[in-house]
C-alpha positions in Angstrom: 115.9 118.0 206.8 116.0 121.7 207.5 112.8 123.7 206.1 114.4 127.2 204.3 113.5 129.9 206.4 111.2 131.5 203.5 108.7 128.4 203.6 106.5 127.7 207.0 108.4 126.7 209.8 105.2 125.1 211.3 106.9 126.6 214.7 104.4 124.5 218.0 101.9 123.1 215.5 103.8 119.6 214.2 102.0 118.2 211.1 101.7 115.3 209.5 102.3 115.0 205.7 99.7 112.1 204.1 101.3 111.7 200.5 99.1 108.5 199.1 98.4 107.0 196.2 96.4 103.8 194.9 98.3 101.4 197.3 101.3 103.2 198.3 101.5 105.9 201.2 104.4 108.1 203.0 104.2 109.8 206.0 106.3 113.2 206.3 106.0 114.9 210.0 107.2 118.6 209.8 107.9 120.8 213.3 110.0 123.6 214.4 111.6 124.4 211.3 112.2 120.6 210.1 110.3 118.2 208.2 111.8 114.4 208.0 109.7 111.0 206.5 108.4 109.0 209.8 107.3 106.0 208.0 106.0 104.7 204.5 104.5 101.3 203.3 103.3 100.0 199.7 100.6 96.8 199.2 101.5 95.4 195.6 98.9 94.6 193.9 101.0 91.6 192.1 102.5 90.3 196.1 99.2 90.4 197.2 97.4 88.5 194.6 98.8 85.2 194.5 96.9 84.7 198.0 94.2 85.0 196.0 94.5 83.1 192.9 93.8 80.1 192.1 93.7 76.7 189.6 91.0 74.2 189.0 91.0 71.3 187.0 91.7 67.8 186.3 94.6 66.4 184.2 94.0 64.2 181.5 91.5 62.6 179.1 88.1 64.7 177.7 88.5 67.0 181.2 88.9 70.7 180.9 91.5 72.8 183.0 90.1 76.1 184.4 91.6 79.0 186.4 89.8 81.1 188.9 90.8 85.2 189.7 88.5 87.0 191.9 89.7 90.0 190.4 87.0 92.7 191.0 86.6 91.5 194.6 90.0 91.1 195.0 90.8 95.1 194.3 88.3 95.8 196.5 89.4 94.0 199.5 93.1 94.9 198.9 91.4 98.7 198.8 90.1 98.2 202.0 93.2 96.6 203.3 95.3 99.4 202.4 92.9 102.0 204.1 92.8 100.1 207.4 96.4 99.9 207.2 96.8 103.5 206.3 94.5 104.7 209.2 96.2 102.6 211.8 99.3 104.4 210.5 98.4 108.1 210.9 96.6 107.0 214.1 100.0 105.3 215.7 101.8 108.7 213.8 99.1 111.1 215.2 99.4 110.2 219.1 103.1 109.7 219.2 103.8 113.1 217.4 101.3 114.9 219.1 100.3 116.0 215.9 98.3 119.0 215.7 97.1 119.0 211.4 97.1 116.9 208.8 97.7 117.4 205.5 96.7 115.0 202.2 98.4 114.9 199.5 96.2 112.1 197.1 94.7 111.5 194.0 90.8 112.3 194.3 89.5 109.5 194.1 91.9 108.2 196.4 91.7 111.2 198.7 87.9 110.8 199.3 88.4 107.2 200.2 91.0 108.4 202.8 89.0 110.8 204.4 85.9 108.5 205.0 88.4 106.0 206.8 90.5 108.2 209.1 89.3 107.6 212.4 87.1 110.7 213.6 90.0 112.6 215.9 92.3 112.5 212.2 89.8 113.4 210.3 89.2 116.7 212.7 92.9 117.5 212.4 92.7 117.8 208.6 93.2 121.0 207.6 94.3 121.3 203.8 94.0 118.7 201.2 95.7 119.0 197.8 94.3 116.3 194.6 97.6 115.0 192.3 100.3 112.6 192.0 103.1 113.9 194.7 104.5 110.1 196.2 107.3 111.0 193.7 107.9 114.5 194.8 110.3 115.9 197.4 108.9 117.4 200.6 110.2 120.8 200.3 109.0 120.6 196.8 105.5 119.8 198.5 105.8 122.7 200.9 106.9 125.3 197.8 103.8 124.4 196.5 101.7 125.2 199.2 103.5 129.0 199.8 102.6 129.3 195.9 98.8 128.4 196.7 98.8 130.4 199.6 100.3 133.7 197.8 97.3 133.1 195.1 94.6 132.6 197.6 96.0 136.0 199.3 96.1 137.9 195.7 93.0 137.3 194.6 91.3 139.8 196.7 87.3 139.2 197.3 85.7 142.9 197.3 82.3 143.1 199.4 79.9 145.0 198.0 77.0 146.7 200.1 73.0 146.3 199.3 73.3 150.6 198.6 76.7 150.3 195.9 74.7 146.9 194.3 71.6 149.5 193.9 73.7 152.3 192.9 75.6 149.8 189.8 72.9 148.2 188.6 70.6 151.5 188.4 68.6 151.8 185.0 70.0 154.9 183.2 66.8 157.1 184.0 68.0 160.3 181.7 66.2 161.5 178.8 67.6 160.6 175.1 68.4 163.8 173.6 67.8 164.2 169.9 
């Protein structure tokens, strides 16, 4: 889709779009005045677990019947599973792209799981990263946000102050009390 001409064209720089959440990710790539969705995937936590369920027991008589759920470990592997998944992703994304900066869009715990795992040349190419919920959102909507960020950063205007005015404001008032 067409970026409005008010918003970053991102004119010879393309960049890649990470929008991620716990277990779901989409890739947006946005160049020369267009941004378009080059890929997505989602690991389902409910899919994914039967793998690692199980049941253990005997029928009948005095026995008990027992269920196992590796839960805790189980989260954690299908954490890990998603990350390799998501790296090989922007990797494969990255190199046929050419992509030039990366930008994440990810919950922050989420986001500073992604960051460790990016191989070395993505995680170089990241440039902005912005904490929330935005797998729902639209991409324009994403890059509206960012010209609204932008505009703030640029209005809040940092004044440097010399050694001499520092001296000069925070003088003791030296003149006599009269009366």
């Amino acid at each position: 889709m067409k970026i409005p001409k008010d918003l970053s064209q991102f004119k010879d720089t393309p960049t890649l779009f990470l929008v991620s959440g716990e277990f779901e990710a989409k890739f947006y790539v946005a160049g020369n005045g267009e941004i378009s969705e080059t890929g997505s995937f989602v690991l389902n936590p409910r899919e994914e677990a039967k793998e690692k369920q199980a049941f253990v027991g005997k029928k009948g008589g005095m026995q008990s019947f027992s269920a196992v759920s590796h839960h805790g470990r189980y989260i954690e592997d299908l954490k890990e599973r998603f990350l390799k998944k998501l790296r090989d992703s922007v990797d494969e994304i990255s190199n046929r792209e050419k992509i030039k900066s990366i930008y994440i869009f990810a919950p922050g715990h989420a986001e500073s799981r992604i960051n460790e795992k990016l191989s070395k040349e993505a995680r170089d190419k990241v440039t902005h990263t912005h904490e929330g919920q935005y797998l729902r959102e639209s991409p324009l909507h994403l890059l509206e946000m960012m010209k609204k960020q932008l505009e703030e950063s640029r209005s809040t205007k940092h004044i440097h102050i010399t050694k001499e005015e520092k001296k000069i404001m925070h003088k003791p008032n030296t003149k006599p009390k009269k009366g």
